[in-house]
Structure formats: structure tokens, C-alpha cells
C-alpha positions as CSV (number, residue, x, y, z in Angstrom):
1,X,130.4,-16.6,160.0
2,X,130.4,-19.6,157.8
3,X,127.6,-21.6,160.1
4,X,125.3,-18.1,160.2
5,X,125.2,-19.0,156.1
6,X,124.7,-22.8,156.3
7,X,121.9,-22.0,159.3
8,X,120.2,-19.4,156.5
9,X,120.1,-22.4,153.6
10,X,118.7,-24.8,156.1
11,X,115.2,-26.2,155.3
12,X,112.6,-24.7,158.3
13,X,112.0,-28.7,159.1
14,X,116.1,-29.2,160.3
15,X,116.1,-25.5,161.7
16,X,113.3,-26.7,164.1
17,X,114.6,-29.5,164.9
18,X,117.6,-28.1,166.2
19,X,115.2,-25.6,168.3
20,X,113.6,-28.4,170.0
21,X,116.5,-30.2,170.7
22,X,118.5,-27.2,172.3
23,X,115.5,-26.2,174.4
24,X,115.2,-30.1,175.8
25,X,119.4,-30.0,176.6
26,X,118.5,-26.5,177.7
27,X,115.6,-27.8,179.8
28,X,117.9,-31.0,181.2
29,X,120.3,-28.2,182.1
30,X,118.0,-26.8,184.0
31,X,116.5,-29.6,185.6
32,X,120.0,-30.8,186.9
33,X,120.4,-27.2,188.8
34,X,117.1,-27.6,190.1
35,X,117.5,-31.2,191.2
36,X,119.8,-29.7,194.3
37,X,116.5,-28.2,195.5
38,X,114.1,-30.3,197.5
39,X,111.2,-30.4,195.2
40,X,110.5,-32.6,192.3
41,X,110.6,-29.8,190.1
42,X,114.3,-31.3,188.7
43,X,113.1,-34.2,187.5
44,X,110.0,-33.0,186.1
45,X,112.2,-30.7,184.2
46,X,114.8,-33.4,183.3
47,X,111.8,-36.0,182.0
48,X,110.0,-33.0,179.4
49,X,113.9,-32.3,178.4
50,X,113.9,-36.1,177.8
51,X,110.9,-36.6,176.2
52,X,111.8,-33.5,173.5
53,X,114.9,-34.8,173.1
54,X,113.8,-38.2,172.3
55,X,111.1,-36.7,169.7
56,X,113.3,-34.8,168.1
57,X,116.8,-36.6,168.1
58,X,117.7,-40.0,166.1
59,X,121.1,-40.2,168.3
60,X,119.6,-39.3,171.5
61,X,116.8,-42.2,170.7
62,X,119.3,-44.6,169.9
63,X,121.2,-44.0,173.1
64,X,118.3,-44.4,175.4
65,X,117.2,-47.6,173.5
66,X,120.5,-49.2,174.4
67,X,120.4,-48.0,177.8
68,X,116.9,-49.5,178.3
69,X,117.9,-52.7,176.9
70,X,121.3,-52.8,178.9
71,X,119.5,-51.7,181.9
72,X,116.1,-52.8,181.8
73,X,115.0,-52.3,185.4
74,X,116.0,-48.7,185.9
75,X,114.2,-47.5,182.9
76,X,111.1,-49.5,183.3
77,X,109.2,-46.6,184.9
78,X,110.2,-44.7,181.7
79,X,109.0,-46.7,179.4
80,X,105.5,-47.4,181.1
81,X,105.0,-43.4,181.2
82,X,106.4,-43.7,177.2
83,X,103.3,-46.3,176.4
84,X,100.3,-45.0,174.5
85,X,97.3,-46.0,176.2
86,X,94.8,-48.3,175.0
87,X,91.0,-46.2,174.3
């Protein structure tokens, strides 16, 4: 019951952070069960578990930083979709 006490004394900021990144692994979860069924509804589930995780986590952000540059040309769809646009 020790990490009930240390979730109490939390500050709300880490507390939601930890929210948002179990409901994007949650959602990635998810999205790789419904990648055996023949709609696109997997990966649209696995990119918004992506894009929550990669708001919300530093390691998670690292990672997929040295995947894109390791493997530029399979995450260059990514990182368009990842560009603000230009008003």
C-alpha cells in the first residue's frame, strides 16, 4: 500500500501526467487488437495513443527521436502529420 501513499502526495501536474500516458499505452493496446480487423481503425488508434504519448512522456519522446533519426524514411509520414502548419 506504500505507492497508494506516494500517488496521494503527488502534485495533480505528475498525477495527470501519468493519466495521459496510461490512456495513450491503453489506447496503443487497443489499437494493436484492432489492427487484426480490416479497417483502419488500428492505426488511427495506435497514432492518438502515439501522439499522447509523445505529449506527455520525455522517455517515449526521446525514443521516437532516435528512431526517426535512425530510420528516417519510415517515419517521414509521421513527422509531416507532426508539423504545425504555416497561417
Amino acid at each position: 500500500m506504500d505507492w497508494l501513499s506516494n500517488l496521494f502526495r503527488m502534485s495533480p501536474a505528475r498525477t495527470w501526467q501519468l493519466v495521459f500516458i496510461s490512456i495513450g499505452c491503453a489506447l496503443m493496446i487497443y489499437g494493436l487488437w484492432y489492427m487484426l480487423l480490416p479497417l483502419l481503425f488500428g492505426t488511427l488508434l495506435n497514432l492518438v495513443g502515439l501522439y499522447i504519448l509523445l505529449r506527455t512522456s520525455s522517455i517515449a519522446r526521446r525514443l521516437f527521436v532516435r528512431l526517426m533519426r535512425r530510420h528516417p524514411a519510415v517515419f517521414a509520414p509521421l513527422r509531416r502529420l507532426r508539423r504545425r502548419r504555416r497561417k
